[in-house]
N, C-alpha and C positions, 0 to 999 in steps of 0.2 A: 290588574286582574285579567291580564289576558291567557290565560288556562285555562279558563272555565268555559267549560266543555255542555251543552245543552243535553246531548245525545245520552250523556254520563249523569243527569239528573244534579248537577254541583252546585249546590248551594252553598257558600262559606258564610259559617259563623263566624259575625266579628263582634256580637255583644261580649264586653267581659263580665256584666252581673250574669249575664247565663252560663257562660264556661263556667264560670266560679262554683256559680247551682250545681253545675252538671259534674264537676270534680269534687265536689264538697258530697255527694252521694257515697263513697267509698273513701277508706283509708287505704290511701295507694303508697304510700312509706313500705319501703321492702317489700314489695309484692312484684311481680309478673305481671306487666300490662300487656296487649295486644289492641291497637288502634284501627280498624277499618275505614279507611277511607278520609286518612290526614287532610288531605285539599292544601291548605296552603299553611297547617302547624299549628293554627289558632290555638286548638286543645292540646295538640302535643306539645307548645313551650308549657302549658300549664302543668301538664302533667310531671315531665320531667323538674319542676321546682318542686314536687314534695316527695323527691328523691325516692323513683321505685328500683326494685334491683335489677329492672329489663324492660325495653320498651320495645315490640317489634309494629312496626309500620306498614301497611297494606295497604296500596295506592295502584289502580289499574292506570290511571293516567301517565303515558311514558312522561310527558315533560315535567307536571308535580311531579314524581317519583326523582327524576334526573336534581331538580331543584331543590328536595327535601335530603336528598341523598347529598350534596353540595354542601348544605346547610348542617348537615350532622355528620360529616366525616369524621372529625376528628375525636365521639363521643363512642366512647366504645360500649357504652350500654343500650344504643340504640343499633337496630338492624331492622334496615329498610327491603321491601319486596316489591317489584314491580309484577304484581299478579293479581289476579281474579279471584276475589273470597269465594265465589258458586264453584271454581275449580282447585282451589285448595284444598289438601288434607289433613283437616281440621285434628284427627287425634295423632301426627304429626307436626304441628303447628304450635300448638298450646304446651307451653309448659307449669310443672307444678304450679298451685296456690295464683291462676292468673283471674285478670278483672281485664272483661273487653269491651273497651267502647267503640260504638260507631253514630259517623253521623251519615247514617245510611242514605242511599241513593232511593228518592221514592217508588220507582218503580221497580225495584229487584227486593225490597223491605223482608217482603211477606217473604220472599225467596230463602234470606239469609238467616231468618229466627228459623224455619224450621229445618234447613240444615242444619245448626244449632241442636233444634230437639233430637236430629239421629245418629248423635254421637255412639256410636257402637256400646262401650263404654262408662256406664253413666254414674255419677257429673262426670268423671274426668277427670282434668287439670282447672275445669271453670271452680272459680269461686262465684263471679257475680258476669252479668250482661248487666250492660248501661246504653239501649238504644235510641234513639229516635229517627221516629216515622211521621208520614203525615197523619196528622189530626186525626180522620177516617178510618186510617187502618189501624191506630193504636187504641179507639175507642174499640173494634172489632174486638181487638186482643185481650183489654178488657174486660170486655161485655159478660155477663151473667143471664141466664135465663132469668125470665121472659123477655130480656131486652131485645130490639128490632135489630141490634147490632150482633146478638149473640150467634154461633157459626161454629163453622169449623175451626178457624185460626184459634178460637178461644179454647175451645176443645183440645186439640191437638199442644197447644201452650201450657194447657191447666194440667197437662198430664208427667210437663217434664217443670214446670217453674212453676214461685210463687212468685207474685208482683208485690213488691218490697214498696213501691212510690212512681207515683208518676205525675207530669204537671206540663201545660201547654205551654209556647212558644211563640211569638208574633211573628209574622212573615220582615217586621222590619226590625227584627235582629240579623237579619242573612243580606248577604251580597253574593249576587242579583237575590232579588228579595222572593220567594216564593210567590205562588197567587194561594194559597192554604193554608191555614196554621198546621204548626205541627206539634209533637209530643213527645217528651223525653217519657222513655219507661226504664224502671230499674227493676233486673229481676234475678231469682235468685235460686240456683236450683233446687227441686227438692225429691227426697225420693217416697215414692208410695208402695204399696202391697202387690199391685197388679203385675202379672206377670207377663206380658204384652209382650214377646220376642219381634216383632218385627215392626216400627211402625209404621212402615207404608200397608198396614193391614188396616189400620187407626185411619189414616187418609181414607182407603177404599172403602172404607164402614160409613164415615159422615161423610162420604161425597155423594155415596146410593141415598144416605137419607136425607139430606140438605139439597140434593136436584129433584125430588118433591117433597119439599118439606110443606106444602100446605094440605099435603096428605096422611092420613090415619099412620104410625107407624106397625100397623099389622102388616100391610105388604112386604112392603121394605123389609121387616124382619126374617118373612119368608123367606123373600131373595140372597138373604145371606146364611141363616140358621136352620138345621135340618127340625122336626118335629121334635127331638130328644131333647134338643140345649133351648127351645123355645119355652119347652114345660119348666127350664127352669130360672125363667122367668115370669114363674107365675105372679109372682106379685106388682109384675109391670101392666101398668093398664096401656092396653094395646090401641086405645081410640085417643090416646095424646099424639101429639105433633111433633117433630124431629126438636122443634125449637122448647118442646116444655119438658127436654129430657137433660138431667145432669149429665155434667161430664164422666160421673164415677159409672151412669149405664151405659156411655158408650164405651167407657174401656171395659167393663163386665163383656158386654156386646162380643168385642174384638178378642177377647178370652176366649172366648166358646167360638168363634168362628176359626180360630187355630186349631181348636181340639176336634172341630168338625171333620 
């Protein structure tokens, strides 16, 4: 295991009841996989035994990459990348009917589900995400109002995915072993009514209302909606809290702040 790179957040999974869990989520038989952040293949030999029609590999690590790339030369249904998921272009990346796992790096997690959610495009080419995160943040993802965990990430997620399943993970399935549990999540796109063009609009809505959310949300409404698109939210009571608001009124929210 001398690869593993601290800087790079690597943890390798080496339980096989949990790979098993984690490929048993999806019928990967003729489909289009796409793997972020292989490490050292654990899940990609498993994948590749239920014979999908494509397997592409994303590995920032030059020397994993050099080693995975060694180890699957001669498999012509895989194709390895030595690149950076945050700077790849995901609606060139993805093709038809694909299912993408990752055993993401903790600290870039949050990073890569919601480049995910801004597929130009939407769904895509995704059929399913199968990620895992630490424990913490996948409870965020999660969360529901009222819950202490509920936020933006949940918000921003509930608008492009529905969570199909999800289930924790011990620190001593992994080498070097985490100091956190973590969380497989399976999710699954879906589409809604809301007409939201842009969602770094969705971002700039619950980030003004979740940096004071122990306040009334009448200010904050101010701050982004003129008096016309407020009136028509009459039926919102204005002395709730950022945290006692569904996700469906901040994408209403994010509607009228376009048409402003």
């Amino acid at each position: 295991m001398e690869f593993l790179k601290k800087s790079l957040g690597q943890n390798f999974l080496i339980d096989k009841n949990i790979i098993n869990k984690i490929i048993n989520l999806s019928e990967i038989k003729k489909k289009n996989i796409i793997e972020i952040g292989p490490g050292n293949g654990a899940l990609t030999d498993e994948i590749l035994k239920r014979e999908p029609n494509s397997l592409t590999l994303i590995e920032k690590d030059i020397k994993l990459f050099k080693k995975l790339k060694e180890k699957h030369i001669f498999n012509k249904k895989v194709k390895i990348l030595n690149r950076d998921i945050l700077k790849v272009s995901l609606e060139n990346l993805i093709p038809k009917n694909s299912i993408v796992f990752g055993n993401l790096p903790y600290n870039i997690s949050s990073q890569i589900l919601v480049k995910f959610t801004k597929l130009k495009k939407w769904p895509g080419n995704i059929k399913e995400l199968i990620f895992m995160f630490q424990k913490e943040v996948g409870e965020k993802i999660i969360s529901h109002k009222p819950s202490k965990t509920y936020g933006r990430i949940s918000i921003l997620t509930n608008l492009r995915f529905s969570i199909i399943n999800n289930f924790l993970v011990s620190p001593n399935c992994f080498f070097l072993k985490p100091k956190v549990n973590s969380m497989v999540i399976h999710f699954q796109p879906k589409k809604n009514n809301y007409k939201i063009k842009n969602i770094q609009n969705l971002e700039k809505i619950t980030s003004i209302f979740f940096s004071n959310k122990r306040k009334m949300i009448r200010k904050n409404l101010e701050k982004v909606l003129n008096n016309k698109n407020i009136k028509k939210l009459s039926y919102l009571d204005l002395s709730l809290r950022p945290a006692e608001l569904n996700p469906d009124i901040y994408f209403k929210i994010t509607e009228l702040y376009e048409c402003s």
